[in-house]
C-alpha positions in Angstrom: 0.0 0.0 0.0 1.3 3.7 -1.0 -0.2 6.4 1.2 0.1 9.7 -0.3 -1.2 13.2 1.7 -1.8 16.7 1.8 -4.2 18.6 4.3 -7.6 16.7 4.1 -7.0 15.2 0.8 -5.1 11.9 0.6 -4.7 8.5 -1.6 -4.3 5.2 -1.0 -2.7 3.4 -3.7 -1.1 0.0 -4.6 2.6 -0.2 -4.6 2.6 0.4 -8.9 0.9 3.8 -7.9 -2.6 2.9 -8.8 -6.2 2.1 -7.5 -7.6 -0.8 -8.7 -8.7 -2.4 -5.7 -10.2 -3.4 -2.4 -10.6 0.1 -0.1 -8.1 2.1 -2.7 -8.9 5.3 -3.9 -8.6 8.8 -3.5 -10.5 10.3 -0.3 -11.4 13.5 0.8 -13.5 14.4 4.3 -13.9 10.7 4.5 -15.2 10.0 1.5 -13.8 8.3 -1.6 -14.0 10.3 -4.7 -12.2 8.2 -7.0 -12.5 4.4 -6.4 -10.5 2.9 -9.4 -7.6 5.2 -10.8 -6.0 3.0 -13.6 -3.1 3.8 -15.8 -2.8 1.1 -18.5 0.7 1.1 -20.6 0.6 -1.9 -22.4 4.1 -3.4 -22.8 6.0 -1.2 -20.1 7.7 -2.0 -17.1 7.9 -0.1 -14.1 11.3 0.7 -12.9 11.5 2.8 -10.4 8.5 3.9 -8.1 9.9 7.2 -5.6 8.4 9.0 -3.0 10.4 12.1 -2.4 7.9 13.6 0.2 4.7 12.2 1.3 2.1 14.4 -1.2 4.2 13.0 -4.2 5.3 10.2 -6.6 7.7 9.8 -9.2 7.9 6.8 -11.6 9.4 6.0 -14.5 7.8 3.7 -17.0 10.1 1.8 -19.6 8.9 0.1 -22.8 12.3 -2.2 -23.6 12.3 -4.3 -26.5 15.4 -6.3 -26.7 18.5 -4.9 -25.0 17.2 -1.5 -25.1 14.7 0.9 -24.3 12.4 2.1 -27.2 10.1 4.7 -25.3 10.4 5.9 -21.3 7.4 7.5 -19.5 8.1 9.9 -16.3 5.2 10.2 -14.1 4.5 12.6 -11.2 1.8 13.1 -9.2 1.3 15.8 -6.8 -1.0 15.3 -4.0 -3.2 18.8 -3.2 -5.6 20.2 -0.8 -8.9 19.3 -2.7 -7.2 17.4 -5.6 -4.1 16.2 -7.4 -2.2 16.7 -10.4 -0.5 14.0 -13.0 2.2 15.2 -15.6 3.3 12.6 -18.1 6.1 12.4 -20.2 7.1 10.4 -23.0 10.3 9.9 -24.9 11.2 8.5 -28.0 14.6 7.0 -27.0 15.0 5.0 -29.9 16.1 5.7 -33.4 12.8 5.0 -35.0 9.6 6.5 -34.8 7.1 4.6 -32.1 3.3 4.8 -31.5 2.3 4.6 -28.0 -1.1 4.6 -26.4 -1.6 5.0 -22.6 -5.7 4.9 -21.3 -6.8 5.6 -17.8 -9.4 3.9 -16.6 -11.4 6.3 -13.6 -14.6 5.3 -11.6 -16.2 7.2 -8.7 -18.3 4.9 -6.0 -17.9 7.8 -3.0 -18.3 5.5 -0.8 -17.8 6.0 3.2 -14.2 5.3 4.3 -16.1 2.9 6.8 -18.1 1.5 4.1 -14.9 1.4 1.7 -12.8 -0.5 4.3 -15.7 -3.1 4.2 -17.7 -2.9 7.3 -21.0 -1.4 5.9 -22.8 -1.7 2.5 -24.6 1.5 1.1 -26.6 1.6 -2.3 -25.7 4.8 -4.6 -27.2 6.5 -7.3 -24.6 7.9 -9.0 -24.0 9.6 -12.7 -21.6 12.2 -14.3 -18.7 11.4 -11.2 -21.3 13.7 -8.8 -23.5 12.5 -5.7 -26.0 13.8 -3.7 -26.5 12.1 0.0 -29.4 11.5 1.7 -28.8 14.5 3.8 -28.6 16.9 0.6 -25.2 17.0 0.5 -22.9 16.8 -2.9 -19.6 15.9 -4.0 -18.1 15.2 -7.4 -15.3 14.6 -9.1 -13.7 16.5 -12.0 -11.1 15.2 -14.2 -9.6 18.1 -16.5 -6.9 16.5 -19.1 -4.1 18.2 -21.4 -4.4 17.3 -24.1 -7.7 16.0 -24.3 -8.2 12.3 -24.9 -8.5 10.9 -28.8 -11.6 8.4 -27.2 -13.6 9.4 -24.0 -16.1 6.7 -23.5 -18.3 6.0 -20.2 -17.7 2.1 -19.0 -21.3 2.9 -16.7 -22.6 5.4 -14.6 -19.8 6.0 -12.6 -16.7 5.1 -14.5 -15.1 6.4 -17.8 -12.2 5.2 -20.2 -9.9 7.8 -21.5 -7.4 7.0 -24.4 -4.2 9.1 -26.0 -2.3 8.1 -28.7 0.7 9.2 -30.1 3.4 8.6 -33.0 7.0 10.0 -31.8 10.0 10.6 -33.9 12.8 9.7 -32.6 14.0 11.7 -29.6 10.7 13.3 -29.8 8.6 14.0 -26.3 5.1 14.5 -25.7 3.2 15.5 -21.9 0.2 14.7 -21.1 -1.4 16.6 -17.4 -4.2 16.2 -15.6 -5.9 18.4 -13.0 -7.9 16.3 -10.5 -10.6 18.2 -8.5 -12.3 16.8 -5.7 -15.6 18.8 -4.7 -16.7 18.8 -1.1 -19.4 20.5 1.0 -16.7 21.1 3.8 -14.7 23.6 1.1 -11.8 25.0 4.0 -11.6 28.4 4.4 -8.0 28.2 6.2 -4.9 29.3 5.3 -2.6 26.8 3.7 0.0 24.7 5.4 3.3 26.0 6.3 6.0 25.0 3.4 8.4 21.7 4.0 11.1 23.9 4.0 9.6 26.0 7.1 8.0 23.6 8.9 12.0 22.0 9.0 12.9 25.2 10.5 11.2 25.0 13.5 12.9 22.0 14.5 16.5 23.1 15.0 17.9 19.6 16.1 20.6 18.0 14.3 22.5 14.7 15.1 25.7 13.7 14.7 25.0 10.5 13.5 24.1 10.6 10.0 21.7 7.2 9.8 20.1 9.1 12.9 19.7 12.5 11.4 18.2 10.5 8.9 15.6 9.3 11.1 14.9 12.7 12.1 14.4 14.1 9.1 12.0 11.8 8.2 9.8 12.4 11.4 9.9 16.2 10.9 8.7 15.6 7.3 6.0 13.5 8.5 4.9 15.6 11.2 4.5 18.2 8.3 2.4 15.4 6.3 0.3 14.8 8.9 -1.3 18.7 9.3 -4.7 19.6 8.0 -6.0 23.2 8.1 -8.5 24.0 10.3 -10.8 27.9 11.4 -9.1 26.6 15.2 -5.5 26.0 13.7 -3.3 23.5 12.5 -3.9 20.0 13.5 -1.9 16.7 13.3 -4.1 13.8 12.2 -3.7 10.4 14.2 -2.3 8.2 10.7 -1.9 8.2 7.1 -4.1 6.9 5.6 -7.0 5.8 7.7 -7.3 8.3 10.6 -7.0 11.8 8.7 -9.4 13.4 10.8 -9.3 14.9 14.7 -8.2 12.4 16.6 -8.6 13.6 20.8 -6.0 10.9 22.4 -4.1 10.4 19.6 -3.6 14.6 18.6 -2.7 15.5 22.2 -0.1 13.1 23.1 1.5 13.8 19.5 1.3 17.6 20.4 2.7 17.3 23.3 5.8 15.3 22.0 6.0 17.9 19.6 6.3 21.0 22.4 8.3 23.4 22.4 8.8 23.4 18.4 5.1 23.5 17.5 2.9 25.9 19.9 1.3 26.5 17.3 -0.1 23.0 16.6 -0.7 22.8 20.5 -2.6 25.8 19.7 -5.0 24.1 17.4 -5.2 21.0 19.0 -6.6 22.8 22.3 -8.9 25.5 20.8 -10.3 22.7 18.2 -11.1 20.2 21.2 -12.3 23.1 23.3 -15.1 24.2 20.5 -16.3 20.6 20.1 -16.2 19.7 24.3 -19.3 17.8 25.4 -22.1 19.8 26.5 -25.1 17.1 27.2 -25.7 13.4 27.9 -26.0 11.6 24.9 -25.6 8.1 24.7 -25.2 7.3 21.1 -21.9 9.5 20.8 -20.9 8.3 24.5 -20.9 12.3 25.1 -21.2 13.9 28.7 -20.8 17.0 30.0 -17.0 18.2 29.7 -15.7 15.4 28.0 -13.1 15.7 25.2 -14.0 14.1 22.3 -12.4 11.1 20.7 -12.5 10.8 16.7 -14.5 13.2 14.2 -15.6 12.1 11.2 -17.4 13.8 8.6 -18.6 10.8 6.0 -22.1 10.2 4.9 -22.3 7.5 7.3 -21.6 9.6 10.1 -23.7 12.7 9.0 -27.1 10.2 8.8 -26.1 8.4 12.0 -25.5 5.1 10.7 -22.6 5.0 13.2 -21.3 7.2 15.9 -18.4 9.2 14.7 -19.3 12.7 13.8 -18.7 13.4 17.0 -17.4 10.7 19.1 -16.9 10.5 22.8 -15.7 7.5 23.2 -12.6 7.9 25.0 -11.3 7.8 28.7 -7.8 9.4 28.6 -8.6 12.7 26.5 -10.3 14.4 28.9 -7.6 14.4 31.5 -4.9 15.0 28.8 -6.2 18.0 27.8 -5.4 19.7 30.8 -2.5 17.7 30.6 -1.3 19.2 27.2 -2.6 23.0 28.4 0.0 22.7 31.2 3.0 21.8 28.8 2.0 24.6 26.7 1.8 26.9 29.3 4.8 25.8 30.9 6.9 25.7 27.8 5.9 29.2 26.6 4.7 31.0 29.9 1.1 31.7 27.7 -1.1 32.5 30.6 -3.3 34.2 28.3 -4.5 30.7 26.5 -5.0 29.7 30.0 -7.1 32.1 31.1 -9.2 31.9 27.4 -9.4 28.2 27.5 -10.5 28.3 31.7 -13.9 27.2 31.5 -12.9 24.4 29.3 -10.1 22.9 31.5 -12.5 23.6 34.8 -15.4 21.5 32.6 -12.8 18.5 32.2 -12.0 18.5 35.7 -15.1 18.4 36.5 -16.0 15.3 34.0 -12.9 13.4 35.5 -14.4 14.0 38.9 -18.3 13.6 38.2 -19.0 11.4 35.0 -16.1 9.3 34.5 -16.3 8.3 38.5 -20.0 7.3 39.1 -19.2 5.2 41.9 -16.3 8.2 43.7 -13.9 5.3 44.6 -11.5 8.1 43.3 -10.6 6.3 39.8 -11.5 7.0 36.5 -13.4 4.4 35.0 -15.2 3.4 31.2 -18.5 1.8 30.6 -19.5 2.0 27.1 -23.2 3.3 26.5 -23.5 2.0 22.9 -22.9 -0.7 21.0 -21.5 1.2 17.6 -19.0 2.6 19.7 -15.8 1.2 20.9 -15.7 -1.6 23.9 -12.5 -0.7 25.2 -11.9 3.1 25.4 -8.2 3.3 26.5 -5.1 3.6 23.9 -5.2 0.0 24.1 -9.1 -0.1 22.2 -8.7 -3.6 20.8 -12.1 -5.6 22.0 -9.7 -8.2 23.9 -7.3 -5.7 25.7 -8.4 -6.0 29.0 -7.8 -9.5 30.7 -7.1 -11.0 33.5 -4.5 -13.9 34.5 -6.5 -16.4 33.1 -7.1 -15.1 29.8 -10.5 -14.3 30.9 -12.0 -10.9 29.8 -12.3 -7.7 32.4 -15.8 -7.0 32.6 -18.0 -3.7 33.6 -17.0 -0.7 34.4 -13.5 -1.0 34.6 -10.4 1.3 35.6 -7.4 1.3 33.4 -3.9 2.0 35.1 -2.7 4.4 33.2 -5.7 6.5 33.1 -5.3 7.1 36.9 -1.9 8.5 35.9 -3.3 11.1 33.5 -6.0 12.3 36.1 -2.9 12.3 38.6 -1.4 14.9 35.9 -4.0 16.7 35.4 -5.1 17.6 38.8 -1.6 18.5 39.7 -1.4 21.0 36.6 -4.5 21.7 37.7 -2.6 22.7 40.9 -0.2 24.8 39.1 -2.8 26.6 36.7 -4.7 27.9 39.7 -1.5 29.0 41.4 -0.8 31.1 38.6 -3.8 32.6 38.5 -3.5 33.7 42.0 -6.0 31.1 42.8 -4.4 29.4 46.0 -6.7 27.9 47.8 -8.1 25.8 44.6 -4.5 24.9 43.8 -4.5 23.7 47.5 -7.6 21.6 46.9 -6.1 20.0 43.7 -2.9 19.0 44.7 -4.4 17.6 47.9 -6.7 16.1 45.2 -3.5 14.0 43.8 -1.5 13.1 46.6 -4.7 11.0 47.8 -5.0 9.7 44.2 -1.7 8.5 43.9 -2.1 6.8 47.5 -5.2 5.4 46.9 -4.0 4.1 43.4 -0.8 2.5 44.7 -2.7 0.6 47.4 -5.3 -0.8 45.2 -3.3 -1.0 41.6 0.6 -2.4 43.4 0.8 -6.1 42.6 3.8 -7.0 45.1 4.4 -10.4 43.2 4.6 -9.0 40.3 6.3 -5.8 41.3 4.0 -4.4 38.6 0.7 -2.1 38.6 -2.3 -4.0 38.0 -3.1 -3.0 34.0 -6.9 -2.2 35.6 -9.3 -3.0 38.3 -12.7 -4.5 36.3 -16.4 -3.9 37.2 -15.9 -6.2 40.8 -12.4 -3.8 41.4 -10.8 -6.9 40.5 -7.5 -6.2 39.7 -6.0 -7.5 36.2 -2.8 -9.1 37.8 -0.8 -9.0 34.2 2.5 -7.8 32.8 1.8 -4.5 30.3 3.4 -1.8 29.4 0.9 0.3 30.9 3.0 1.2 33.8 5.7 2.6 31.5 3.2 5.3 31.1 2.2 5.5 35.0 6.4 6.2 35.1 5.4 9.1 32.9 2.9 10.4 34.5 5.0 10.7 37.7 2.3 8.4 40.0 4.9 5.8 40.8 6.3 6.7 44.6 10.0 6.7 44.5 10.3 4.1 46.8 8.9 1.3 44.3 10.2 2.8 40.8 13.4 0.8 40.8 11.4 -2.5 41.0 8.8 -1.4 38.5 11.4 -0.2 35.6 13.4 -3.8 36.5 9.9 -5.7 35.5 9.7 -3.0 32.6 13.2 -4.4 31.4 12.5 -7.9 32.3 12.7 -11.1 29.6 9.3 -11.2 29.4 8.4 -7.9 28.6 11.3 -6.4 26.8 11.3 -7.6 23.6 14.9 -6.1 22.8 13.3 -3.4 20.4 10.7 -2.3 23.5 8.8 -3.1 26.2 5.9 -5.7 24.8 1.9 -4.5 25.2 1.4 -7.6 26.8 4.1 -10.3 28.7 5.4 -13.0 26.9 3.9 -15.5 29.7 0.6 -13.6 29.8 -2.5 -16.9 28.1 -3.4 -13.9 25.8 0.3 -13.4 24.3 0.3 -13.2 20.5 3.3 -11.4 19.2 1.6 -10.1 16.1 -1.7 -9.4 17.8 -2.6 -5.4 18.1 -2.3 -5.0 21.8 -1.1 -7.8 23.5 2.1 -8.4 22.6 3.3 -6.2 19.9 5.3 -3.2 20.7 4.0 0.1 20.0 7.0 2.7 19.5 4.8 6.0 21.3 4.1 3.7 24.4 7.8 3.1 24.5 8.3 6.9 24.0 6.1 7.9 27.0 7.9 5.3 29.2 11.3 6.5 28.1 9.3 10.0 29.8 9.1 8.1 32.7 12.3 6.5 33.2 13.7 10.3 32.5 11.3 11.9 35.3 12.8 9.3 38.0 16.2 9.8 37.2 16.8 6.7 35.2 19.7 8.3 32.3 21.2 5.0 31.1 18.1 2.9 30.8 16.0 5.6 29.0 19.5 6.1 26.7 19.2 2.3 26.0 15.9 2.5 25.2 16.0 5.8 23.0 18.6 4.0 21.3 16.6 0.9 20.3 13.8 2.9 19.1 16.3 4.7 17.0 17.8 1.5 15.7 14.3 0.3 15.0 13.5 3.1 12.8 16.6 2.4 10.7 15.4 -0.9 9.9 13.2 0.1 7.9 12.9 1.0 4.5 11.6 4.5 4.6 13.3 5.1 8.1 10.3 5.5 10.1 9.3 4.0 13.1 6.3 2.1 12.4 3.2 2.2 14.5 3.8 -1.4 16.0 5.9 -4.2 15.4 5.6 -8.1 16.6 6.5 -8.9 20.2 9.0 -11.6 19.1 12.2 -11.3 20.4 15.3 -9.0 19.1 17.7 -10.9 16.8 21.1 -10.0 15.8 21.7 -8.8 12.6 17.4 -9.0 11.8 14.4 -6.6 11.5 11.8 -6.3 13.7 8.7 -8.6 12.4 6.3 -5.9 11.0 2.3 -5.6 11.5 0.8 -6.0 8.2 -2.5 -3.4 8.7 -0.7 -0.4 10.5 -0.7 2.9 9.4 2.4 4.8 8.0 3.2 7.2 8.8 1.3 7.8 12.1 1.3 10.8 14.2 2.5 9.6 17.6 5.2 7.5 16.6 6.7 10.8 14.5 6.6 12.6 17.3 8.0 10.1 19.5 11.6 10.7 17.7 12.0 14.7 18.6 10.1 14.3 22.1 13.0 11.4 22.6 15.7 13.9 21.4 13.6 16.6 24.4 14.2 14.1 26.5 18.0 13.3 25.8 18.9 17.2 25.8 17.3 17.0 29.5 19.6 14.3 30.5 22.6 16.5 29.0 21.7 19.2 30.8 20.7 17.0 34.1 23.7 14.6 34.5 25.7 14.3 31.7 26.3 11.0 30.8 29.9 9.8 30.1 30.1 7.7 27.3 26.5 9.0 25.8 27.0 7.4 22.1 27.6 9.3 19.2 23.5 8.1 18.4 22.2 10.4 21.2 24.4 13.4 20.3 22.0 16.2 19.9 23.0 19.8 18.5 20.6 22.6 18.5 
């Protein structure tokens, strides 16, 4: 699969370049616009297949005959907000004259991306590449060529044939362009993207290593790949190509990795979630007063209700890292101002954390789903089968995910700070008092002594899931962990059975629900490594968060495009081999970009900390 993106408009395409296939296509909004995108050359080759940045790809097609090339075709396609554009061009590399024809086969289902991926079935009328949804909405698709076609013919109601043809003299070129508009109700009124070029600029890191500056580069580049425009700001979405859309969870922990060198994504993020913060009880979208939402989606599916997702609530963690994320901003760029604008917001989560998402006041933040189009499990770890106990049995009811306790510990501690800022002592009194008897509750019910682990959750019965997880990584993070039990915790972290040699493994090797190349228990997720690295930073562990860092690094240069993938298999490291890849995971996605410069954060903090003798040439960092 080749991903290809800029702002809202993306394409999914086979590795040759084209869709032909299966949930292919060009999207917009989360619709399709163009579900079968066919070049045909018949007799050529393709040679080469490039993509320089992620809103382009270069080919070069090859007709040989014999030891030698008789005609070469030099595609580009340039990926833009609200379209594309192809440029063709042929060459007569022979010494005799040759007649080549090239057709593109184009067809328009605008299907749903949920419906395109598969999971729902929806009957269209559709004619002329244009569609009006039940709701009154329209889209279409216009395809302008240069020159125009010898043959246009239609192949039905939604798909046409076009068809050039041309005799070249020898060394004699010909172009052919095309200008692809796709035509949306949602039309952006936002200023464009910041350049490549700048967006680099805001980054000043360099490292000394040159396969590691390679890695950065790539990250940065992402990071720029990943913004769409939106009337808040610029926001990162969650993964190409599947989850270009606000994301809560997902856009908050990538903007905070990406703090201090992208406030103004922060921005964004916080004033975009603010505007769309629940304001009523609503059990189909799993919204409640306060609460931040979790994905947005603006599909025909989700305008007519036929699931959840145009605004979706289904989350347990975004609410607290919100206030979470408004604290690193603050602190970071001393922005009281945004603080004071975004008040009533950040006092509306706290509330939620302490009202709705505790219905029984035990102190913990707990999830119960309220519908059943929504998701089952509404922590980072959202696959169905996530939440276990030691017998491989599922957790059931309300249940209170360890990490989660973290966040609220977080927030109510910035909440702390906010107040103190704003001259507001005695709240800031109540709110730190708030989380010290969180984090003393939460150790007495959540520490596992045998294990020298957190329990991953406490289930409906408060039940505790006595399992191995990377969970507590994040609980490292999040600064909940007393001192006095940190060194026994990172040990477990580190153990055989959880370190997989590349990170620390979702789910322990011994655990009955271990599968190494399942979503989230076993594989290892580079952004929950990142967070954990955080952690081991925050209590003073240098050397083990540098071996870490280091792995993820090395990770990243296995691959081909020198990205760290969203998850690998949980199977152990071997010398001299790549990680075993997950075959459905996005690329590039948002939080694993980000994890690369919030690592390199993190490494200039141990440099400026306790410098480390012997840091590896890896790690150098030069701003």
């Amino acid at each position: 699969m080749l991903p290809l993106k800029e702002d809202d408009t993306y394409a999914v395409l086979s590795d040759q370049g084209m869709a032909d296939k299966d949930e292919r296509g060009f999207y917009r909004h989360d619709t399709r616009y163009l579900s079968r995108y066919l070049w045909n050359l018949p007799g050529f080759s393709l040679l080469v297949s490039h993509t320089p940045r992620p809103d382009r790809l270069v080919q070069h097609w090859s007709l040989i005959v014999g030891p030698d090339q008789l005609v070469g075709v030099r595609r580009e396609l340039q990926i833009t907000r609200g379209g594309f554009s192809e440029r063709l061009e042929l060459e007569n590399t022979s010494l005799k004259p040759q007649t080549v024809e090239v057709a593109l086969e184009a067809a328009a289902d605008f299907a749903d991306l949920f419906e395109a991926k598969g999971w729902y079935k929806v009957s269209r009328k559709i004619q002329g590449f244009e569609y009006t949804a039940p709701d009154g909405l329209r889209v279409a698709t216009h395809l302008t060529p240069n020159p125009l076609p010898a043959q246009e013919h239609a192949t039905g109601d939604n798909a046409k044939t076009y068809t050039w043809k041309w005799t070249l003299a020898p060394k004699e070129k010909a172009v052919l362009t095309l200008e692809g508009r796709l035509e949306s109700p949602f039309e952006p009124h936002t200023p464009a993207l910041p350049s490549y070029e700048n967006w680099q600029k805001r980054f000043p890191l360099r490292m000394e290593s040159g396969r590691s500056q390679r890695v950065l580069e790539q990250a940065i580049t992402d990071l720029r790949a990943l913004l769409f425009s939106l009337p808040e700001g610029l926001f990162p979405a969650a993964g190409i190509p599947w989850y270009v859309c606000p994301f809560g969870r997902d856009s908050l922990l990538t903007a905070y990795m990406m703090q201090p060198w992208a406030s103004e994504v922060t921005q964004g993020v916080l004033y975009y979630l603010a505007r769309y913060q629940g304001t009523e009880v609503n059990a189909f979208l799993d919204e409640t007063p306060g609460k931040i939402i979790h994905e947005m989606r603006l599909g025909e599916l989700s305008r007519t209700g036929k699931v959840p997702f145009a605004r979706y609530y289904g989350t347990v963690d975004a609410t607290p890292l919100f206030v979470v994320l408004l604290h690193r901003y603050w602190k970071d760029s001393g922005d009281l101002a945004l603080v004071q604008t975004l008040r009533p917001h950040w006092e509306a989560a706290l509330t939620w954390m302490t009202d709705y998402a505790d219905p029984d006041q035990d102190g913990f933040l707990e999830y119960a789903p309220n519908t059943d189009r929504g998701h089952v499990v509404q922590s980072w770890k959202d696959s169905h089968d996530s939440q276990s106990h030691q017998d491989g049995s599922l957790a059931q009811g309300a249940i209170a995910v360890c990490e989660v306790q973290g966040y609220a510990y977080m927030a109510y501690q910035a909440a702390a700070e906010l107040y103190q800022a704003l001259s507001q002592n005695s709240h800031a009194e109540a709110w730190e008092a708030r989380a010290q008897a969180l984090k003393t509750r939460f150790h007495q019910q959540f520490w596992l002594p045998e294990l020298q682990t957190y329990a991953a959750g406490l289930d409906g019965a408060k039940k505790p899931m006595a399992i191995l997880t990377s969970n507590p990584g994040h609980l490292l993070w999040s600064g909940i962990v007393p001192d006095e039990v940190a060194p026994q915790l990172v040990q477990t972290l580190f153990s055989e059975t959880l370190y997989s040699g590349w990170g620390v493994r979702t789910l322990g090797a011994d655990e009955v629900r271990y599968n190494p190349l399942s979503y989230h228990n076993g594989s290892v997720w580079p952004h929950d490594n990142a967070l954990f690295i955080g952690g081991l930073v925050r209590y003073g562990f240098y050397q083990e968060a540098l071996r870490a860092a280091e792995n993820l690094f090395r990770l990243a240069m296995t691959q081909h495009d020198w990205r760290l993938p969203e998850l690998v298999g949980g199977y152990p490291r071997q010398e001299g081999e790549p990680p075993v890849p997950y075959p459905a995971s996005c690329r590039p996605q948002a939080w694993d970009a980000a994890a690369v410069v919030y690592m390199l954060r993190l490494i200039q903090e141990i440099d400026r900390k306790h410098p480390v003798r012997g840091l590896l040439e890896l790690h150098r960092v030069k701003v």
